[in-house]
MARTIMI-352312 format. One line per 10 residues: number of its first residue (from 1); their letters; for each residue x, y, z of N, C-alpha, C, O, CB. Coordinates in steps of 0.05 Angstrom, whole numbers, plus 5000, padded with zeros to 4 digits. Atoms other than C-alpha are relative to their C-alpha. Glycine has a CB too. Example, Ala and Ser with C-alpha at 12.3 -4.5 7.8 and 13.67 -1.06 7.14 Angstrom:
// residues 2
1> as> 5018:4976:5000:5246:4910:5156:5018:5024:5000:5039:5024:5013:4980:5001:5025  4984:4976:4999:5273:4979:5143:4985:5022:5014:4995:5044:5018:5009:5009:4971
END
This chain:
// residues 266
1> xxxxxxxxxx> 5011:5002:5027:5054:4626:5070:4988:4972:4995:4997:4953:5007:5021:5006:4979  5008:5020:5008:5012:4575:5039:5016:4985:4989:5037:4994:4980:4983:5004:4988  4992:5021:5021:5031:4510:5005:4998:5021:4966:5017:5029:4953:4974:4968:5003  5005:4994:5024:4997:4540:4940:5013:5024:5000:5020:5028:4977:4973:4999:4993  4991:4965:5003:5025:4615:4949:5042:4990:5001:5057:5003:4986:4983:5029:5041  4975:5013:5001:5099:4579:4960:5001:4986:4972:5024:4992:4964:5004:4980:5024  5007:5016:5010:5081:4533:4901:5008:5022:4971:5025:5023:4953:4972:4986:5012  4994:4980:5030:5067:4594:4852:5016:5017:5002:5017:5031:4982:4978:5016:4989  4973:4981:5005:5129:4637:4872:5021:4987:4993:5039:5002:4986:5010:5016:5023  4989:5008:4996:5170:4584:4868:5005:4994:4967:5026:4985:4958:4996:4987:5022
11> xxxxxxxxxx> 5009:5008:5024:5144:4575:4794:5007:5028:4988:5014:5031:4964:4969:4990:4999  4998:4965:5015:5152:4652:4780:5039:5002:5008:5053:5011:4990:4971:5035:5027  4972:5007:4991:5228:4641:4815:5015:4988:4974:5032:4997:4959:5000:4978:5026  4985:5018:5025:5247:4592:4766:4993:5011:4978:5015:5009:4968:4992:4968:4996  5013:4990:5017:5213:4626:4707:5023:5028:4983:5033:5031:4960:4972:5009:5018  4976:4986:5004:5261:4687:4719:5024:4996:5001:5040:5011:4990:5001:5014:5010  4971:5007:5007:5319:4652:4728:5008:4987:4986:5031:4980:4984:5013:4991:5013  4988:5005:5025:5312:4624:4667:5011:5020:4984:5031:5019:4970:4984:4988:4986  4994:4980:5024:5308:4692:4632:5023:5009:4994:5036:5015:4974:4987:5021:5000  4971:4990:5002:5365:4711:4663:5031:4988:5003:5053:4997:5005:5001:5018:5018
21> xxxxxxxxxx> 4973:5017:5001:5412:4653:4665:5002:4999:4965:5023:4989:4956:4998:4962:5019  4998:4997:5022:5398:4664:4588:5001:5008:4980:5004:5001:4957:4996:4997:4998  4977:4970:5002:5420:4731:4583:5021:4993:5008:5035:5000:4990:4994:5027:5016  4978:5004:4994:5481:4708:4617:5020:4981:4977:5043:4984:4968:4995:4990:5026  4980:5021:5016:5499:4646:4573:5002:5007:4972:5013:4993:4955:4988:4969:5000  4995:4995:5033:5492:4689:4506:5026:5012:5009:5040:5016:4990:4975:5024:4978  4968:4989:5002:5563:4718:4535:5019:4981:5010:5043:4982:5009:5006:5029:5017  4979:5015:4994:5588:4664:4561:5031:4983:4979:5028:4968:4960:4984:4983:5013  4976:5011:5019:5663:4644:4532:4996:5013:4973:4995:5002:4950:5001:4966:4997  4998:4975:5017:5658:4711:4497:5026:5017:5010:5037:5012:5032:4971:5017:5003
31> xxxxxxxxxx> 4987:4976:4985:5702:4765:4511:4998:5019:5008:4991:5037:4993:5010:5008:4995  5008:4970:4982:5695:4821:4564:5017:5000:5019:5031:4982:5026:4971:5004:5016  4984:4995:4982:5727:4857:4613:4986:4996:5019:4963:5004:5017:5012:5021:4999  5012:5007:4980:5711:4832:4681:5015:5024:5025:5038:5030:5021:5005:4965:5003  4994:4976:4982:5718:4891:4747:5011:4978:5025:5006:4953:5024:4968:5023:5008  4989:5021:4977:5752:4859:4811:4981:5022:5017:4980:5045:5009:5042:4993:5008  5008:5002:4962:5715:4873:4885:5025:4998:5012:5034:5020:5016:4981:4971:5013  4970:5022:5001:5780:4836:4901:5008:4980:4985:4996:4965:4969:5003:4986:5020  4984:5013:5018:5831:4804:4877:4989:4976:4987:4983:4975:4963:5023:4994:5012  5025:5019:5018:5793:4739:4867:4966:4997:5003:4954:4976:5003:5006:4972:5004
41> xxxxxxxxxx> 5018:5000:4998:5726:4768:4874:4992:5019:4974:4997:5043:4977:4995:5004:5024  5010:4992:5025:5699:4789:4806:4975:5006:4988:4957:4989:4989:5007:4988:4988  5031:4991:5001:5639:4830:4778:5002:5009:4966:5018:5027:4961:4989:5032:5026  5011:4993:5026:5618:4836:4700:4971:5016:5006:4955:5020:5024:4996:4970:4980  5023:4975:5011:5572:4884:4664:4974:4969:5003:4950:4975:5007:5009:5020:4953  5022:5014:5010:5532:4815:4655:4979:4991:5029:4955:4989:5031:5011:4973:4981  5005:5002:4970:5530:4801:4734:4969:5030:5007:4947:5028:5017:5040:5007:5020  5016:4976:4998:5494:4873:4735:4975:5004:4986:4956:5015:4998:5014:5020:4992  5024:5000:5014:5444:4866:4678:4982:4977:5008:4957:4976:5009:5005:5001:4971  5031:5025:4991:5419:4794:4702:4988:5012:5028:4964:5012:5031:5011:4958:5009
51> xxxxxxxxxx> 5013:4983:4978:5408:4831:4768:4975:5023:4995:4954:5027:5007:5024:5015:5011  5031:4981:5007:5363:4886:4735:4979:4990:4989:4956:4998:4992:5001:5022:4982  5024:5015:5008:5326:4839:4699:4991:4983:5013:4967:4978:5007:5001:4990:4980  5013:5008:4971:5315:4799:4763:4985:5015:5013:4964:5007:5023:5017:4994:5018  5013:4977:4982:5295:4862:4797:4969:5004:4976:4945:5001:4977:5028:5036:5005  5029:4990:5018:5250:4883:4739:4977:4984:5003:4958:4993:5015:5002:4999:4969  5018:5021:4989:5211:4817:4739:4979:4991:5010:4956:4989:5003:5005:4995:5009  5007:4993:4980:5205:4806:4802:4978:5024:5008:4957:5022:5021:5019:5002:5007  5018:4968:4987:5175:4878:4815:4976:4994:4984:4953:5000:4991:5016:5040:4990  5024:5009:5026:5131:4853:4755:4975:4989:5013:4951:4997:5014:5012:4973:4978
61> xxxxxxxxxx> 5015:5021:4997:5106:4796:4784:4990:5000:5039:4970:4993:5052:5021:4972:4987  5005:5003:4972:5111:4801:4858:5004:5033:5017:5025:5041:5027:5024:4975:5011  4991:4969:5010:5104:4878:4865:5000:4998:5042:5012:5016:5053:4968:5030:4972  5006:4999:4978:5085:4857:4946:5036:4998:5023:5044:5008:5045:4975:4975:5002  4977:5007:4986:5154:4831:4963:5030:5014:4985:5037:5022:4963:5000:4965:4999  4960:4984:4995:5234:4858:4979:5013:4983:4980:5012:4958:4983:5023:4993:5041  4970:5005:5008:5290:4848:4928:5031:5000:5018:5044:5021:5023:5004:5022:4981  4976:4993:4993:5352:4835:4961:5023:4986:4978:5024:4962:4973:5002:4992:5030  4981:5017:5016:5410:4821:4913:5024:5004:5001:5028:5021:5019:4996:5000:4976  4971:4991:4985:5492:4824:4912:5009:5019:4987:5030:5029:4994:5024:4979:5001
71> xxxxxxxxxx> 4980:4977:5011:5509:4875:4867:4987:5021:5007:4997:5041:5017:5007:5003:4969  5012:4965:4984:5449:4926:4884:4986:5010:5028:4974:5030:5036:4978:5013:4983  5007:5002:4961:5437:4907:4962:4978:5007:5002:4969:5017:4982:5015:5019:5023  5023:4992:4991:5376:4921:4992:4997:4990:5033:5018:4984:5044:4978:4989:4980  5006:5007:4972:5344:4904:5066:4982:4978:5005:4961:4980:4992:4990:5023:5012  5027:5020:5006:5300:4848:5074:4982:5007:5024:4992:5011:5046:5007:4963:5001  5015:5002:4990:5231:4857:5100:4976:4983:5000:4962:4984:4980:4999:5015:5000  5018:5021:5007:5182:4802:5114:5014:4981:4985:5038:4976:4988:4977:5010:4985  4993:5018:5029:5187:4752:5052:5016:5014:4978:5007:5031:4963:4972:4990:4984  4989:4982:5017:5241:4772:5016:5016:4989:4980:5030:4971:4988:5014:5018:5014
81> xxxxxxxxxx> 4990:5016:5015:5270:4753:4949:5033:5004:5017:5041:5020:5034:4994:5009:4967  4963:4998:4994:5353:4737:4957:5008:4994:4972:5001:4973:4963:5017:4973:5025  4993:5015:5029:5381:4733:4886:5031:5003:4988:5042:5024:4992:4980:5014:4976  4964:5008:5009:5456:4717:4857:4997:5005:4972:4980:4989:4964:5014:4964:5005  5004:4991:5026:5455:4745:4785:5018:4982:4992:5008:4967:4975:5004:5031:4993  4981:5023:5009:5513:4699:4772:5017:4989:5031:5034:5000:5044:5025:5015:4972  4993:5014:4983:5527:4655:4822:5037:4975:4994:5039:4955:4981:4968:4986:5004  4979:5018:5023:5605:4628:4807:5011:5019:4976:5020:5011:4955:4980:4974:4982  4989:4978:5025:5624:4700:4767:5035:4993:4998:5045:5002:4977:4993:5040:5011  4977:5006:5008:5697:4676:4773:5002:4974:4976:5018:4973:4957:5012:4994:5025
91> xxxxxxxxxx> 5003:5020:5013:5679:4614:4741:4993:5009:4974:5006:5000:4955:4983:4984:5011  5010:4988:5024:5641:4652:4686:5018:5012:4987:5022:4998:4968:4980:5018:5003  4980:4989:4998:5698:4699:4674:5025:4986:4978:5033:4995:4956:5004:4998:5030  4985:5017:5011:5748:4638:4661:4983:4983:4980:4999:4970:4965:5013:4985:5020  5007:5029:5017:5702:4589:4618:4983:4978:5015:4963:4965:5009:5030:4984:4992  5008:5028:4981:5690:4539:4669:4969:5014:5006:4962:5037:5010:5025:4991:5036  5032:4991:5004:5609:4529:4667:4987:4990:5033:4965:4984:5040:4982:4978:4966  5022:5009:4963:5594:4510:4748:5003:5038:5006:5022:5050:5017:5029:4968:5040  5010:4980:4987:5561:4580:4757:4961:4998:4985:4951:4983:4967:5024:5031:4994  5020:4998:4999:5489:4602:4757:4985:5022:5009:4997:5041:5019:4997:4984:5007
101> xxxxxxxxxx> 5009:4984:4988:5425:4638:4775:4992:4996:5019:4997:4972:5025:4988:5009:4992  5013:5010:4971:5393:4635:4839:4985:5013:5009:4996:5036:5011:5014:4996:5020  5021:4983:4994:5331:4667:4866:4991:4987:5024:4975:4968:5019:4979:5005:4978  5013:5012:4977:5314:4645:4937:4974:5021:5016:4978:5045:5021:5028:4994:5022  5018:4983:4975:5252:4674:4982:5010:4989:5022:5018:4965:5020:4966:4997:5002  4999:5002:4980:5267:4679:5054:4983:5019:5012:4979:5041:5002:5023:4999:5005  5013:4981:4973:5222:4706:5118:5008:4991:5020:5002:4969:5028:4969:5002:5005  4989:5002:4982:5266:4719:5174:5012:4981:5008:5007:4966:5027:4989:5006:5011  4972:5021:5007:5328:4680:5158:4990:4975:4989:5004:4965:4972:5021:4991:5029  5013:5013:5014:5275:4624:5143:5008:4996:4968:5001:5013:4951:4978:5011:5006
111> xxxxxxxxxx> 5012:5000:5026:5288:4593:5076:4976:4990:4993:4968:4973:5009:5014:4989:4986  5029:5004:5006:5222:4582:5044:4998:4982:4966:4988:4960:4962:4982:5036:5001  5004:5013:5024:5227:4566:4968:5034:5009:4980:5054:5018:4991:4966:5012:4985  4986:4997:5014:5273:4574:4908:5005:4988:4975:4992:4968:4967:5013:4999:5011  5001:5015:5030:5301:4564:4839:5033:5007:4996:5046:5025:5007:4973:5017:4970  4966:4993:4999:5377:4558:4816:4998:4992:4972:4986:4971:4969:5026:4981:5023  5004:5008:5025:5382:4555:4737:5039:4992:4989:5052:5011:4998:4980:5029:4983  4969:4997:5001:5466:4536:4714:4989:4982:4974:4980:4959:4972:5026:4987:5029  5011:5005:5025:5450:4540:4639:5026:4989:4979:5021:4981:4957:4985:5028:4988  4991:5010:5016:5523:4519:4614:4998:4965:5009:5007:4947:4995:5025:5014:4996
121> xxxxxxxxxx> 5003:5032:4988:5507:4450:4658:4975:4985:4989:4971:4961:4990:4996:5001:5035  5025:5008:5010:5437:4450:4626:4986:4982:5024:4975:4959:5021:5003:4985:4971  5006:5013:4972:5421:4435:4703:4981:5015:5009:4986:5038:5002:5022:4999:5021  5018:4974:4993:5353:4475:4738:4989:4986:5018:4979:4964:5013:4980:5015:4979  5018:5010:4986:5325:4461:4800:4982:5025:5021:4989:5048:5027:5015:4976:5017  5011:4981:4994:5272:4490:4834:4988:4979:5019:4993:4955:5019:4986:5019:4979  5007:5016:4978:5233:4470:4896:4984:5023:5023:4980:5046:5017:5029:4985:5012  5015:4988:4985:5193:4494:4961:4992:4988:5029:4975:4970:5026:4980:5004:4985  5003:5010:4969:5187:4475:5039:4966:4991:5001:4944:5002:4998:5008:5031:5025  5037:5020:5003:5126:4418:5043:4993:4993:4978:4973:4978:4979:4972:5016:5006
131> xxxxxxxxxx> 4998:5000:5024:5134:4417:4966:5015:4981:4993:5029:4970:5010:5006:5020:4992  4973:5019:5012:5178:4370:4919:5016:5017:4990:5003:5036:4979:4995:4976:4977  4976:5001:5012:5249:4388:4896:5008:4986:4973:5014:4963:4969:5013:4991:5018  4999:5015:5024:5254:4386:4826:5034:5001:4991:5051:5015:5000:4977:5013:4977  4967:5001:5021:5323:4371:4778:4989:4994:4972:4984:4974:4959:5026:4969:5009  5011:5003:5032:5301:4384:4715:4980:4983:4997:4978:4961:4987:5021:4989:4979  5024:5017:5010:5236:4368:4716:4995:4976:5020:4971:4971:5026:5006:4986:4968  5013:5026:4992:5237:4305:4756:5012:5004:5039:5031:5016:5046:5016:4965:4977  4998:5002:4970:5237:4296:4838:5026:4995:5008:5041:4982:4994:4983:4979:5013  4964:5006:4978:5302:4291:4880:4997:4999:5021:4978:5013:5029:5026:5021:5002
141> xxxxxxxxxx> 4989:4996:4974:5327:4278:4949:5021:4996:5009:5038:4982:4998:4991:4991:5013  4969:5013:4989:5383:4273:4992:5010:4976:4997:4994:4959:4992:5004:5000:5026  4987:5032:5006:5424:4214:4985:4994:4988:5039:4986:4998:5060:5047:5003:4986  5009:5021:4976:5422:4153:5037:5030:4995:5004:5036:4972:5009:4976:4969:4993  4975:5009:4987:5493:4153:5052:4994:5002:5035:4985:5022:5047:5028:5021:4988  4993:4995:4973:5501:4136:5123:5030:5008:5017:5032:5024:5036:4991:4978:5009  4970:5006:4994:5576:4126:5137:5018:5024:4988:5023:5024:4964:5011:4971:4986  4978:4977:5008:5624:4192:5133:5019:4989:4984:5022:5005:4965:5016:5013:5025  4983:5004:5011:5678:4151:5104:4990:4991:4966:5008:4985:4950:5013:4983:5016  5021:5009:5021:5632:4133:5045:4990:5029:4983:4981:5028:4961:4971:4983:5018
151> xxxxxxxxxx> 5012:4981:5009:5613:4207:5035:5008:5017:4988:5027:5026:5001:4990:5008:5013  4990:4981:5018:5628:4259:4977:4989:5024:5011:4965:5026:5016:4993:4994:4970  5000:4977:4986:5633:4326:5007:5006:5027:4980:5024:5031:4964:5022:4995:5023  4992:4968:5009:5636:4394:4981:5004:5029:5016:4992:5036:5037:4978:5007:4982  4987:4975:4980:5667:4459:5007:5002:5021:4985:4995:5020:4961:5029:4997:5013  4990:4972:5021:5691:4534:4985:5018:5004:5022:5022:4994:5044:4974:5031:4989  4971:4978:4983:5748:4579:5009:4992:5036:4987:4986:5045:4965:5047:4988:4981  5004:4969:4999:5739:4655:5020:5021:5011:4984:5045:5004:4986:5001:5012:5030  4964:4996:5019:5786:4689:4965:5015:5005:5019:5038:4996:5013:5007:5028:4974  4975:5001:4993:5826:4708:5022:5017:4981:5020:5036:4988:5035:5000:5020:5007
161> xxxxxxxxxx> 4986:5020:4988:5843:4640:5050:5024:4993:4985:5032:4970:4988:4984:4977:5004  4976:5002:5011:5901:4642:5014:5022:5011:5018:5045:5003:5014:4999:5011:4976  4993:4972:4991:5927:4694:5054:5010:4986:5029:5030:4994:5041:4972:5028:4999  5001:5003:4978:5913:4649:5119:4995:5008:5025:5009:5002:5045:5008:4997:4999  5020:4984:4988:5866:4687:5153:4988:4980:5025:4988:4956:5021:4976:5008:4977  5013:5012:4976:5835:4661:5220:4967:4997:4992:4952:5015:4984:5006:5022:5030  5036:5004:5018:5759:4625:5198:5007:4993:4975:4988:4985:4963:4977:5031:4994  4996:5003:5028:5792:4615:5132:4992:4967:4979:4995:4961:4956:5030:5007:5000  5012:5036:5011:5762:4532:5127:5026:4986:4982:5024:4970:4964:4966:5002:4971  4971:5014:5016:5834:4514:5101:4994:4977:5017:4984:4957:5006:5038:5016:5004
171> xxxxxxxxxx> 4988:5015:4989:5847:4478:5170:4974:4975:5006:4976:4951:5012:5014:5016:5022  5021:5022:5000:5774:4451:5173:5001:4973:4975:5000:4949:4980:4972:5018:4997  4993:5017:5025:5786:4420:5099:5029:4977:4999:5034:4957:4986:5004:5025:4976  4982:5025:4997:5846:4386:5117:4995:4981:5029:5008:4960:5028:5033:5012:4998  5006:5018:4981:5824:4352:5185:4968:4986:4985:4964:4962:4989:4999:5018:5033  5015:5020:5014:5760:4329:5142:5005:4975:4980:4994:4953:4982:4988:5012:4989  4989:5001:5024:5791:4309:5083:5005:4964:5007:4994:4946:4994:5028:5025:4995  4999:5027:4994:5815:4241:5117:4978:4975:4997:4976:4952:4990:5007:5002:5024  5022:5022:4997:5752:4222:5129:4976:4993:4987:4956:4980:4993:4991:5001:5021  5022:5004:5027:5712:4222:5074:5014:4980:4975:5035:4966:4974:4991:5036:4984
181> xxxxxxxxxx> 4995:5011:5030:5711:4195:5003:5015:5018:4980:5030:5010:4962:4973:4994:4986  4987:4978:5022:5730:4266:4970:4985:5026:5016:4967:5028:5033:4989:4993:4959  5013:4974:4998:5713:4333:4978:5006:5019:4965:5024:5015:4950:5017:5019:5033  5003:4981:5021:5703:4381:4921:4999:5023:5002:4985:5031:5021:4982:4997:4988  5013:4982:5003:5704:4447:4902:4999:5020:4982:5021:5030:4974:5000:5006:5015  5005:4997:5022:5679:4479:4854:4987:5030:4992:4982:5040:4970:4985:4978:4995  4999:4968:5002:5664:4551:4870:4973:5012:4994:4970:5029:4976:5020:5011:4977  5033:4995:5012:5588:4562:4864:4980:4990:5029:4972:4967:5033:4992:4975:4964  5011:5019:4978:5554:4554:4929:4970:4987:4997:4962:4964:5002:5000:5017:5026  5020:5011:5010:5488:4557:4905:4990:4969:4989:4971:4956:4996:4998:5015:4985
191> xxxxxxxxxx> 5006:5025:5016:5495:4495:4856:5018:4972:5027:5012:4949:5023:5020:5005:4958  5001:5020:4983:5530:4453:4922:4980:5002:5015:4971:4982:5027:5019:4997:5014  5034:5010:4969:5467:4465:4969:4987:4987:4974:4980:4964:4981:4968:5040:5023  5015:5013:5019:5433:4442:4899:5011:4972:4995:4995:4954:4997:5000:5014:4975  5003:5024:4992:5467:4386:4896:5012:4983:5019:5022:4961:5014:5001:4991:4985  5012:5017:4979:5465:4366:4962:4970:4993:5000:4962:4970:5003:5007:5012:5025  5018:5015:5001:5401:4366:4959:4987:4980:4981:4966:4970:4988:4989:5012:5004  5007:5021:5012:5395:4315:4898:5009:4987:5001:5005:4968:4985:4995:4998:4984  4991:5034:4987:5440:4268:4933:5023:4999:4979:5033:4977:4973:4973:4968:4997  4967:5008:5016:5505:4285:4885:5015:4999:5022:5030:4980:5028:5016:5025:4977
201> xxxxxxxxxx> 4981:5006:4971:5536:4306:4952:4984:4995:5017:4960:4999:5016:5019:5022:5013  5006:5011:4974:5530:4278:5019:5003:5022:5010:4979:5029:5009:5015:4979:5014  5004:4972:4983:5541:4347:5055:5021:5023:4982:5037:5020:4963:5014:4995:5040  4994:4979:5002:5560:4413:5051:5017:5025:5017:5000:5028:5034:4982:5003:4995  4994:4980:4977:5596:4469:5095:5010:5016:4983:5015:5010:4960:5018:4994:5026  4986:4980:5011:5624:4534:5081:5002:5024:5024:4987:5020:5044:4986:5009:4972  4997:4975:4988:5646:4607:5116:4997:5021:4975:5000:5020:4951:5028:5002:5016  5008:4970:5009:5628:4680:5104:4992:4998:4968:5003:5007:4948:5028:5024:5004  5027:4996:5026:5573:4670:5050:4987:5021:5009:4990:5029:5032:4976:4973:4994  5023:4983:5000:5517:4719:5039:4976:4986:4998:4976:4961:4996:5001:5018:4979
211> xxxxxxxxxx> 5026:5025:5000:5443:4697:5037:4995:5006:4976:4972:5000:4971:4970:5002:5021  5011:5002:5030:5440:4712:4963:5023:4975:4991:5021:4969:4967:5004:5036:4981  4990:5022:5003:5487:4654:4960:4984:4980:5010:4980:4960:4996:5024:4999:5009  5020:5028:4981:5447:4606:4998:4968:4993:5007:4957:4972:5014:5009:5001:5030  5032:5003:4994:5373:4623:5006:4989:4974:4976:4977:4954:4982:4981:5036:4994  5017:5018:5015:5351:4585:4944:5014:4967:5012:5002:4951:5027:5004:5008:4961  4995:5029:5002:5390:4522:4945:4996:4985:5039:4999:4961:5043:5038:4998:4985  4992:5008:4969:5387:4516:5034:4971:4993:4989:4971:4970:4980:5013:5022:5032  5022:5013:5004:5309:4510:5017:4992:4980:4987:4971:4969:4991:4989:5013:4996  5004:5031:5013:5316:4450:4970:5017:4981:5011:5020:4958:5002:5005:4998:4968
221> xxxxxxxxxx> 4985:5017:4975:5359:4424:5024:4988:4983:5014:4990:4959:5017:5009:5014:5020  5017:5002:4975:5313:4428:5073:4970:4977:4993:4963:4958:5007:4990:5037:5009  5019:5001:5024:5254:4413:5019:5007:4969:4992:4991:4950:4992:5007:5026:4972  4991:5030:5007:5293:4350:4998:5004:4982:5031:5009:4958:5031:5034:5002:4981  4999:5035:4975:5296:4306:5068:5040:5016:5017:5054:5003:5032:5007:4943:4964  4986:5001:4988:5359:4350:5087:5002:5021:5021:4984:5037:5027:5014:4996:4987  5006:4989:4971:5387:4381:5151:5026:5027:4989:5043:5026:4972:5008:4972:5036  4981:4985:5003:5426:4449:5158:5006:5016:5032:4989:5020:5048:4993:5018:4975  4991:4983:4960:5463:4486:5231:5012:5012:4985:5013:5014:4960:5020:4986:5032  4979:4983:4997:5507:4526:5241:5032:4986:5000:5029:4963:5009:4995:5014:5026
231> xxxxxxxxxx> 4980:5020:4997:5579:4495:5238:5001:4997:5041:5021:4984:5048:5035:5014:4981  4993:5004:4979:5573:4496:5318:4969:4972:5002:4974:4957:5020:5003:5032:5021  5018:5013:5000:5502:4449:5307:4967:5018:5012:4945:5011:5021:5012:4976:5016  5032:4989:4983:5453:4509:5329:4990:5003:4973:4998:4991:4952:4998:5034:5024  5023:4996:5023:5401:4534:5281:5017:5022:4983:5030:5037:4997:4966:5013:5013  4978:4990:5017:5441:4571:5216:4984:5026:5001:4960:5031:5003:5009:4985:4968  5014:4968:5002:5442:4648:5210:5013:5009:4977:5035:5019:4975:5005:5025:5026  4991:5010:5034:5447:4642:5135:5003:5031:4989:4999:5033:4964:4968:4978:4978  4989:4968:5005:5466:4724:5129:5026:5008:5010:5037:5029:5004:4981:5020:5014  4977:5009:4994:5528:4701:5166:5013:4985:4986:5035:4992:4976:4999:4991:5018
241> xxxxxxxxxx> 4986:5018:5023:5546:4651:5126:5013:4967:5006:5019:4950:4989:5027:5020:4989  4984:5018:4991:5578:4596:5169:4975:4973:5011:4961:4968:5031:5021:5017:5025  5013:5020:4994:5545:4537:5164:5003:4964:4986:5022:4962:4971:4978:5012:4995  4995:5023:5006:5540:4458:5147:4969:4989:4989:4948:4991:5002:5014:4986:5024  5036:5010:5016:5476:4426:5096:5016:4967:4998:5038:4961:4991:4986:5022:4955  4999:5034:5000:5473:4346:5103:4985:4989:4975:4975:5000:4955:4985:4986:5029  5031:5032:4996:5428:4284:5090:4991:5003:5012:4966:5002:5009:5000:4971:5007  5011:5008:4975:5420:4283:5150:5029:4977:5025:5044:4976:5045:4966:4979:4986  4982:5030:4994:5460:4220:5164:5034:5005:5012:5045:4992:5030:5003:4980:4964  4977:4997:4996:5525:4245:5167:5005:5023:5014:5027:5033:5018:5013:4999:4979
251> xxxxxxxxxx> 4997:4971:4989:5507:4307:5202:5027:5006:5022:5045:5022:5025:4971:5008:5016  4987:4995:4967:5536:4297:5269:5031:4998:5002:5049:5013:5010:4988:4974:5022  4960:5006:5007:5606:4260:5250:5010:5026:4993:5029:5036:5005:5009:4977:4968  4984:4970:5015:5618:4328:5206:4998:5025:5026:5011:5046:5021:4975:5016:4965  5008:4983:4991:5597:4369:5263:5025:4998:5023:5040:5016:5031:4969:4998:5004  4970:5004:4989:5650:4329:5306:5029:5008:4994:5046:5012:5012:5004:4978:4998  4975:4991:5014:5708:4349:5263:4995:5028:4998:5016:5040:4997:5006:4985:4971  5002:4977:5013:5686:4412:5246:5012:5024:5022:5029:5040:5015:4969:5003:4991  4996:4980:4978:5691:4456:5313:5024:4991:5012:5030:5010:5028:4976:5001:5021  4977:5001:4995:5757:4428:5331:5027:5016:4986:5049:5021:4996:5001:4978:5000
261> xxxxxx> 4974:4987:5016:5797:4464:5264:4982:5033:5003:4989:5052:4989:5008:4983:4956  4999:4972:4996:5758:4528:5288:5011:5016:5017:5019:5010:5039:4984:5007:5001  4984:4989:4996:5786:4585:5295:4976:5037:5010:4965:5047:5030:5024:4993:4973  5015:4970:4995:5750:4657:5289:4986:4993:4972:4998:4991:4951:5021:5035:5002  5020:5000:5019:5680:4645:5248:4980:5027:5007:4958:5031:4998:4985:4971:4999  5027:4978:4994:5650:4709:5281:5002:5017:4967:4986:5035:4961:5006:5028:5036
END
């Protein structure tokens, strides 16, 4: 795809995930009954409607390209949207406002562009590969940390790392943990690839994501000056889920620690 054809989806991306991070926040720290997936995996009526009005949209605007999204699945062919109707629905659920929308294009695992809107943060970024990475309006990049011990990190846990599951990033999170400044987490993967790429965090990793978690924000990663693998350092197969988003700078150190607390990431 072109600069300019990346440029104006990326504009139509953000556009809809305003509409529908704003259908979401008229219920937020309302009352509803929320459906479990699992035990801590949680799906509202509101998760479902920002999804149709994503889909609708979309079909509106880009009648050429695939919907894929998490509540009503689809297949991706070619250039295909990836979208998170609420990105962080546990978070939504309880109160706590780190969740969001997220609308990524990908062609063939390729991220390409994206938009992530997290309307109780009054936070929106949007962005595009060869393009700038915006944060509300104004340019961003990765941060210039060089030094791992210097670096604020962010992570997730699979609801069933509790459980102590083999792959479960418990044992990776505590052999990191030393060697940083902090790690965080905060349950929204979308809004950590977002801000990794405006240089709040120094890196990123996680297991068994979906690419409607990650397409938008891995492209303002990438988009912002940063780097993303696989947690082994090959090229990420972001429909798998197991992977690590930098600076750059700190890639390698994290990449050192990382494959020693694994276990089973197939």
């Amino acid at each position: 795809m072109t600069p300019d054809r990346l440029e104006q989806l990326t504009t139509i991306a953000l556009e809809v995930a305003e509409e529908a991070a704003a259908l979401v926040m008229n219920a937020y720290r309302t009352e509803f009954a929320p459906s479990e997936k699992g035990r801590a995996d949680l799906v509202t009526e509101y998760d479902v409607q920002s999804e149709r009005l994503i889909r609708r949209r979309l079909k509106e605007r880009t009648p050429d390209l695939i919907v894929v999204g998490e509540e009503e699945g689809g297949r991706a062919e070619g250039p295909t949207w990836f979208c998170d109707p609420i990105d962080g629905t546990t978070n939504f659920v309880h109160g706590h406002p780190f969740f969001c929308v997220s609308i990524g294009l990908m062609k063939d695992g390729v991220p390409l562009a994206g938009a992530v809107v997290a309307p109780a943060l009054h936070l929106r970024w949007h962005g595009y590969r060869g393009g700038p990475v915006l944060r509300n309006g104004q340019a961003c990049h990765v941060s210039d940390t060089l030094v791992l011990s210097e670096a604020l990190l962010a992570t997730g846990f699979h609801p069933m790392s509790a459980q102590s599951q083999p792959g479960d990033n418990v044992d990776s999170f505590r052999r990191v943990l030393p060697h940083v400044r902090g790690i965080r987490r905060c349950g929204a993967a979308a809004l950590d690839l977002c801000m990794t790429a405006d240089g709040t965090y120094d890196g990123y990793w996680e297991r068994k994501l979906n690419a409607w978690d990650s397409a938008a924000g891995a492209a303002m990663v990438l988009a912002a000056g940063g780097r993303i693998t696989s947690l082994q350092g090959d090229p990420p197969d972001l429909s798998v889920g197991h992977f690590l988003a930098s600076n750059g700078h700190v890639h390698e150190a994290l990449l050192a620690l990382l494959p020693e607390a694994e276990h089973d990431v197939a």
